[in-house]
N, C-alpha and C positions, 0 to 999 in steps of 0.2 A: 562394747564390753571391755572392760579393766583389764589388763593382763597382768598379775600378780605372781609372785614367787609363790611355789605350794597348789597353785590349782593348777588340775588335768583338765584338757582338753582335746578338743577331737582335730584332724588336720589331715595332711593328703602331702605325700610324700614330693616333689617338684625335681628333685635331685639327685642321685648319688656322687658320693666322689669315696675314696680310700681312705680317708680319716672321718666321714662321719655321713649324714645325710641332711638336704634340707627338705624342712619341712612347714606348709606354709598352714597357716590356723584360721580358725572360723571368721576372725574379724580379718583376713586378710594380710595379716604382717609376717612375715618370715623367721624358723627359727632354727637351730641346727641341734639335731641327735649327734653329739659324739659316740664314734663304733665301741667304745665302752660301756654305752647307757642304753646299747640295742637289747640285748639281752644278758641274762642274767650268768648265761656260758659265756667261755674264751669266743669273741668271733672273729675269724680272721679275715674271709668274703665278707664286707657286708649286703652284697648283692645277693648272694645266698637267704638271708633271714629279710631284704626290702625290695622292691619295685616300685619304680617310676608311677605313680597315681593312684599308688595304695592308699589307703585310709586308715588312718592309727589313731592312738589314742595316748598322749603325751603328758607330762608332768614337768609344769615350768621351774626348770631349778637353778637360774638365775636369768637378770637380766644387769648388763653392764651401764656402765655411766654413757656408752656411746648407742644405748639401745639395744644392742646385740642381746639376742633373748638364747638360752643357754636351756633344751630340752631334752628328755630321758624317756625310754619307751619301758623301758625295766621296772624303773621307779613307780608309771603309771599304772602298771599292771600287777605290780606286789603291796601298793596299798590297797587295790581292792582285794585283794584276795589275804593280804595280812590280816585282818578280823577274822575270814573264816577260819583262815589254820587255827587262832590262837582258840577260839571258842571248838573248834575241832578236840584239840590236844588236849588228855587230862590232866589236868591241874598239880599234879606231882608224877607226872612222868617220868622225868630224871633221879628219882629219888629213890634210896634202899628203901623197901617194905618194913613199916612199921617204925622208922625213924623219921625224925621231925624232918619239916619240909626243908628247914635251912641247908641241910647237908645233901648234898647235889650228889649221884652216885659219880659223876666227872669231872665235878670241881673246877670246870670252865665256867668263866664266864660267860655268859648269854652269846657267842659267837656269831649270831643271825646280823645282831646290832654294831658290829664291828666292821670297819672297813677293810680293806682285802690290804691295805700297808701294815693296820694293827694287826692282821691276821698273823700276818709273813715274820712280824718284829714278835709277837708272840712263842709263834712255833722255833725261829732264832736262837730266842732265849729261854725255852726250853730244852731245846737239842742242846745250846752249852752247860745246861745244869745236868743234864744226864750224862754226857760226857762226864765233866768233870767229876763226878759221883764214882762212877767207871773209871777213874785215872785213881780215885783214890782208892777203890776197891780193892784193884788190882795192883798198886805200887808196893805193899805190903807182901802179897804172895808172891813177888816173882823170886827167883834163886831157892823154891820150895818154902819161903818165910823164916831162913833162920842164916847167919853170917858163921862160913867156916872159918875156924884160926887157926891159922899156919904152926 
């Protein structure tokens, strides 16, 4: 069997260590879960969420120029289940009643599809826009909003 970028596969856990787990695959060759692609949570144990000869089900999401095959347990388990939510969900969920679909009642973007740096660089620079909203609000009002003259 091929091992490509993008296919899930089945495997059996061989390792742990503090930064990730190895995991070895149906055709035999070995590949490593980093502790960020265990699950979908912060996980700080990852002896807590693996054991030595478990059997998982992975998502190859690279392999290097040196062979190193780079695999996600997260990944594996939210594509299958990604169809159902979406067919799940009604189709204008996010939306005021009775206005067109375009206008989103939260005017985010799709955040599901966003990685967790666009997340943080999002919310960032929102916190500076509100602030700074809030600096001009309030530079006006202070000393009651009018200049005594001597």
């Amino acid at each position: 069997m091929q091992i490509e970028e993008g296919i899930v596969l089945r495997g059996k856990i061989t390792g742990i260590a503090p930064f990730g787990a190895f995991v070895e695959l149906e055709n035999g060759k070995n590949g490593l879960v980093h502790i960020s692609e265990v699950a979908s949570t912060f996980v700080e144990d990852i002896s807590k969420h693996l054991t030595v000869g478990q059997g998982v089900k992975v998502k190859v999401m690279s392999i290097d120029e040196k062979g190193k095959i780079s695999l996600s347990i997260k990944r594996a388990t939210e594509d299958g289940g990604a169809k159902k939510k979406k067919e799940a969900r009604p189709k204008n969920s996010g939306a005021i009643k009775g206005a067109p679909e375009v206008f989103e009642f939260s005017g985010r973007n799709n955040m599901s599809d966003m990685s967790f740096e666009d997340k943080l660089l999002k919310f960032k620079q929102d916190s500076d826009e509100k602030i700074q909203d809030l600096k001009r609000n309030t530079e006006g009002k202070r000393n009651g909003g009018y200049k005594r003259s001597y």
